[in-house]
Structures are given as structure tokens and as C-alpha cells.
C-alpha positions in Angstrom: 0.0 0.0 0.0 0.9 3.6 -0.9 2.0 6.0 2.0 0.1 8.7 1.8 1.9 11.7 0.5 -0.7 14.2 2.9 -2.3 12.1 5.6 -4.8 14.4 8.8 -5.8 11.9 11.4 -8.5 12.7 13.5 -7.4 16.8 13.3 -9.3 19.1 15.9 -8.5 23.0 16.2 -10.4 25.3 18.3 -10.2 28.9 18.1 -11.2 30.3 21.6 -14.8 28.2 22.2 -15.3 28.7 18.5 -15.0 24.4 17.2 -13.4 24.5 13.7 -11.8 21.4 12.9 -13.3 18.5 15.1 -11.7 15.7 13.6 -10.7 16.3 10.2 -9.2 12.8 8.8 -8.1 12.6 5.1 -5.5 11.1 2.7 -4.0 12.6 -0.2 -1.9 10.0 -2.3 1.2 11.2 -4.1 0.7 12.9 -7.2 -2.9 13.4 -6.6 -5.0 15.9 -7.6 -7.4 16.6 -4.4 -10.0 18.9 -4.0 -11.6 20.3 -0.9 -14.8 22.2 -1.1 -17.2 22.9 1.7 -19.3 26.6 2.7 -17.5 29.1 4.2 -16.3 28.8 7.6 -16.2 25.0 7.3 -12.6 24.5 8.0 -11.0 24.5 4.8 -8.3 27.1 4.8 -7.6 26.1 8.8 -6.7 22.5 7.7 -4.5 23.8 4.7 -2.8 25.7 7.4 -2.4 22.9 9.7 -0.7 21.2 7.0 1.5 23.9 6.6 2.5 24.4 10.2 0.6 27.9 10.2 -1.9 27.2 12.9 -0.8 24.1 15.4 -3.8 21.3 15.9 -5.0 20.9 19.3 -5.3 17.0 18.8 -4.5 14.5 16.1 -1.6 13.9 13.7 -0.2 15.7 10.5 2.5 13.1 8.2 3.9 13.9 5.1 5.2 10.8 3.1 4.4 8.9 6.9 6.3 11.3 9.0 5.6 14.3 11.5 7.1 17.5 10.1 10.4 17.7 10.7 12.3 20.5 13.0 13.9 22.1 10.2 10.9 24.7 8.9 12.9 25.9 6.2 13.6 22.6 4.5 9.5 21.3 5.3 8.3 24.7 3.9 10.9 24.1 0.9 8.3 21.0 -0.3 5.6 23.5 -0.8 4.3 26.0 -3.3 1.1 28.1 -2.9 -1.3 29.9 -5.3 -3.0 32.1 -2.8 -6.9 33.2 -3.6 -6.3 37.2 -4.1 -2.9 36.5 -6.0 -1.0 37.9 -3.0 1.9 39.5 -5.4 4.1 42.2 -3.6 3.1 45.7 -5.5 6.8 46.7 -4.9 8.5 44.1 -6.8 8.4 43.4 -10.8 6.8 39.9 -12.0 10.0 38.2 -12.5 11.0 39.0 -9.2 7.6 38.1 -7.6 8.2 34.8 -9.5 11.8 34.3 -8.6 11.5 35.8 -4.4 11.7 32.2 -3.0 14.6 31.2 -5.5 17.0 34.5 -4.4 15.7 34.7 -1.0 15.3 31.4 0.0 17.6 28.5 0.8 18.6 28.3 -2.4 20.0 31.7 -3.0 20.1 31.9 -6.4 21.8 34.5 -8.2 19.8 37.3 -9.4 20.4 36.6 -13.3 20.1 33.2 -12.9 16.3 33.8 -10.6 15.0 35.9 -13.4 16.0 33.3 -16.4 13.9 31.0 -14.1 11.5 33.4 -13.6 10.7 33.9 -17.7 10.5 30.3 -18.2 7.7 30.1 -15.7 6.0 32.8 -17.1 6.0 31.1 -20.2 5.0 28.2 -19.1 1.8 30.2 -18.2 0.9 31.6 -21.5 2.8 34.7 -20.6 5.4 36.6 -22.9 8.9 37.9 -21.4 8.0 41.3 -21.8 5.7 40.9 -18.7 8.3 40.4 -16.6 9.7 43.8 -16.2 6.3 45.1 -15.6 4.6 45.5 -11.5 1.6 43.7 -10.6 -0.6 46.8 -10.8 -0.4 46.7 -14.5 -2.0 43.3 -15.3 -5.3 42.3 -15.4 -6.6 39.9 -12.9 -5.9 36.9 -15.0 -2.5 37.9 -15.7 -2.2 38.4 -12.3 -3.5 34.9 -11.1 -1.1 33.6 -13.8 1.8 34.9 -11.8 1.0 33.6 -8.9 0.7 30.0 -10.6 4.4 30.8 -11.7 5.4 31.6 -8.7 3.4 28.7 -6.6 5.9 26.4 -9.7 9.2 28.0 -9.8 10.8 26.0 -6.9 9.9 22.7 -8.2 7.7 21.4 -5.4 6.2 18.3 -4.5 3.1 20.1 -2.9 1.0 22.8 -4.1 -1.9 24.0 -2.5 -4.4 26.5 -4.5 -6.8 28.5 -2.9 -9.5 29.4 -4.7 -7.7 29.7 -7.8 -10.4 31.2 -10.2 -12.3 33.8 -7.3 -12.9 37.1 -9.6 -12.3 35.5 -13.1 -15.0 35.7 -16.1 -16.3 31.9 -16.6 -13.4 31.9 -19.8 -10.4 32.9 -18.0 -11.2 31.0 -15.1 -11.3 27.3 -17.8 -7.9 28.7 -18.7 -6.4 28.7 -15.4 -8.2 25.2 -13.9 -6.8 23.7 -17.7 -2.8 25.4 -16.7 -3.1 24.2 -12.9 -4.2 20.6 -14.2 -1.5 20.1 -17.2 1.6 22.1 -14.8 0.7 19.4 -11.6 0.7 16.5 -13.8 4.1 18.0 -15.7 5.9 18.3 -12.4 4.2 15.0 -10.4 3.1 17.0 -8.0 0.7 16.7 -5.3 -2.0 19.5 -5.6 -4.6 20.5 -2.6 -7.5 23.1 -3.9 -10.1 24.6 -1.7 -12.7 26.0 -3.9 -16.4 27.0 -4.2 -16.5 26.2 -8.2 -18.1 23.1 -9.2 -16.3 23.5 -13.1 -12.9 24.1 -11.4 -13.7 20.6 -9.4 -14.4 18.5 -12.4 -11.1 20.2 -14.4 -8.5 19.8 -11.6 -9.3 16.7 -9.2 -8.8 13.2 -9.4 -10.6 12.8 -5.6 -12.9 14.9 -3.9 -13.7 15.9 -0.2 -16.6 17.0 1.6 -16.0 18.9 4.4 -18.8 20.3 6.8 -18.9 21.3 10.3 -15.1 20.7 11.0 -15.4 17.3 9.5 -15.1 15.2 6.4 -18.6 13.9 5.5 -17.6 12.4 2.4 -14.4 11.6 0.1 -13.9 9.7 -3.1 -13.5 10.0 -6.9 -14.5 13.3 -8.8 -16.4 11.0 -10.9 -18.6 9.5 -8.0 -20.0 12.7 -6.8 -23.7 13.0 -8.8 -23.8 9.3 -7.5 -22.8 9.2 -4.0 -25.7 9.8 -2.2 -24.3 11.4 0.4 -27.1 14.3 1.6 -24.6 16.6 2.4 -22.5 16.2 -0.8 -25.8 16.4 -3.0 -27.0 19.5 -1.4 -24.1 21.9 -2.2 -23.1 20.5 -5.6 -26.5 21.1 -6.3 -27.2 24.2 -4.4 -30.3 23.1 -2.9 -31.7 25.1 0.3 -33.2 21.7 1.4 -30.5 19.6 2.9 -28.6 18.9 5.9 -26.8 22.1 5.3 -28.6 24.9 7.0 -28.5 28.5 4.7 -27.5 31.4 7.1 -30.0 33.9 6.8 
């Protein structure tokens, strides 16, 4: 049997009396393509962070490839890349060196020349031409913008990439472009992938499995192509967007 790449066991995190994760339990196999959806306030972006070390669990276990995280944070955080929902770019820097921050300043320490050549071929792996490179966030549109971040969330060559909400403010086109780019890139680099997202078309382009998570908790979890069929009551309300179901609408 495969060790899981991501594995939560029985994950519980509490914010003051405020119950967000109360047993979150989930496997992500390597090179997987999972995708967590769920209504807001659910627990999705707290288990993401779990996983990441942001926010420590009050109970339960984290492994990556079977093991705790190790001591050294920068090495652990090294296995990452992130596509963060608003883009996140820094308005100071140009795109090439928003793309190329983590190769000068991180452990790598890249030289500058040799970040940017990086930096270029990520862009281009995104649809986008050199010429954007010299050019600050401000001046793209959002799409061009959210294809940044996808560069950057590449340009280390990591084994994990999380992607929060990855088409939030995109017209219906751009937003096939970018679930088509995430799905082709994760498979190019045998990555792992981990998207939370409220869009039903970005869950049929991106995952191989889906979860369910309500209430703190995982209420279902299996193959994107089991979901009209699962019968789970939960499941079948929100990919449906039905007001009857388990799920109450806050008024």
C-alpha cells in the first residue's frame, strides 16, 4: 500500500470556544489531484494551514510521506508551493522578481540573473510573454495576475502545491484557462495539488478525488467522478445548491 503523501488523522482545532476542525481525517496519495470544497467557515483554509504548520492542531496527527514535520521549517516549507486566492503578489517588486522571491531569498539563494531566467520560463510556461516580466503587478489584469502567482506557486519545483481558490474574480473563460494550466503544470511536475474551492467546473477540471468537508469534518471523500452518485445528503446539497438539505442557509 501507498503511503500517503498528505495524511490528517482525526485533526481538531479550536479557536477560543469557537470548534473549527473536530476531527478532520483525510488522505492525499502522491501525485494526486485533491479537491476540498465545503461553505465558508467550514474549515477549509484552517486544515491547509495545519498542514502547513501555520496554525498548530489541538489534537491529532499531520505526516507527510508517513512522517511528522520535521524540525527544520525551512527545509519542510521548501516542499511547498502556494497559489493564494487574491494573488498575493508584492506591489513593490516586478513579475519576474515576484516569481523568482523564493529562488534569491530562499535557501537556495540563487543569483539574481540566474532567478529571473527561471523566472521567464515560468511565465512562459503560463501563456505569458517575457515582456511581462519587467512590468509591476498593478499593470496586469486579474488573469494575468492569477497567472503569476501560478508561476510563482511552480518556480521551486515542489512536490506540494496548495491552491486556494484559484479562479475567485475570473470571467467563466479565464477561469477554464487557469483550472486547464493548474491541471497540465501538476501533472508536468508530479506534483501533489490540494484546492479549496467554491466552483463546481474548477472541481471537475483539476481533481482526481474529492472531499466533503462540513462542520469541521469530512462527511464524504472519493473519486471526482462519483460525486452525482454518492448519495451522500450533504455532498448532494451543495453540488447542487439546494436550500433543502442537511446544510442549513445562514439567513
Amino acid at each position: 500500500m501507498t503511503t500517503p503523501k498528505i495524511s490528517l488523522q482525526d485533526v481538531h482545532k479550536s479557536f477560543g470556544p469557537k470548534q473549527v476542525l473536530r476531527g478532520v481525517t483525510l488522505d492525499v496519495a502522491p501525485g494526486e489531484s485533491m479537491v476540498i470544497i465545503g461553505g465558508s467557515g467550514t474549515g477549509k483554509s484552517v486544515t491547509i494551514k495545519c498542514v502547513l504548520g501555520l496554525v498548530h492542531p489541538d489534537a491529532g496527527r499531520i505526516l507527510i510521506d508517513g512522517t511528522p514535520a520535521g524540525r527544520d521549517r525551512d527545509a519542510f516549507l521548501a516542499r511547498f508551493g502556494m497559489l493564494f486566492q487574491g494573488g498575493a503578489l508584492f506591489d513593490s517588486l516586478t513579475v519576474w522578481q515576484n516569481v523568482g522571491f523564493r529562488l534569491v531569498r530562499g535557501k537556495q539563494k540563487m543569483p539574481r540573473a540566474e532567478a529571473r531566467e527561471v523566472a521567464i520560463e515560468k511565465l512562459r510556461r503560463v501563456g505569458l510573454n517575457p515582456e511581462v516580466a519587467d512590468l509591476f503587478p498593478a499593470e496586469l489584469s486579474g488573469g494575468m495576475q492569477k497567472r503569476v502567482g501560478l508561476a510563482r506557486a511552480i518556480a521551486a519545483q515542489p512536490e506540494i502545491i496548495f491552491f486556494d481558490e484559484p479562479t475567485t474574480g475570473l470571467d467563466p473563460i479565464m477561469s477554464g484557462v487557469i483550472n486547464e494550466l493548474i491541471r497540465e503544470i501538476v501533472v508536468e511536475i508530479g506534483a501533489t495539488a490540494v484546492t479549496i474551492t467554491h466552483d463546481m467546473s474548477s472541481v471537475r477540471a483539476i481533481a482526481d478525488k474529492v472531499a466533503m468537508l462540513h462542520d469541521g469534518k469530512v462527511r464524504w471523500t472519493g473519486p471526482v467522478g462519483e460525486m452525482e452518485t454518492s448519495g451522500d445528503p450533504y455532498l448532494t446539497q451543495f453540488i447542487t445548491g439546494s436550500a433543502e438539505g442537511p446544510i442549513e442557509a445562514v439567513r
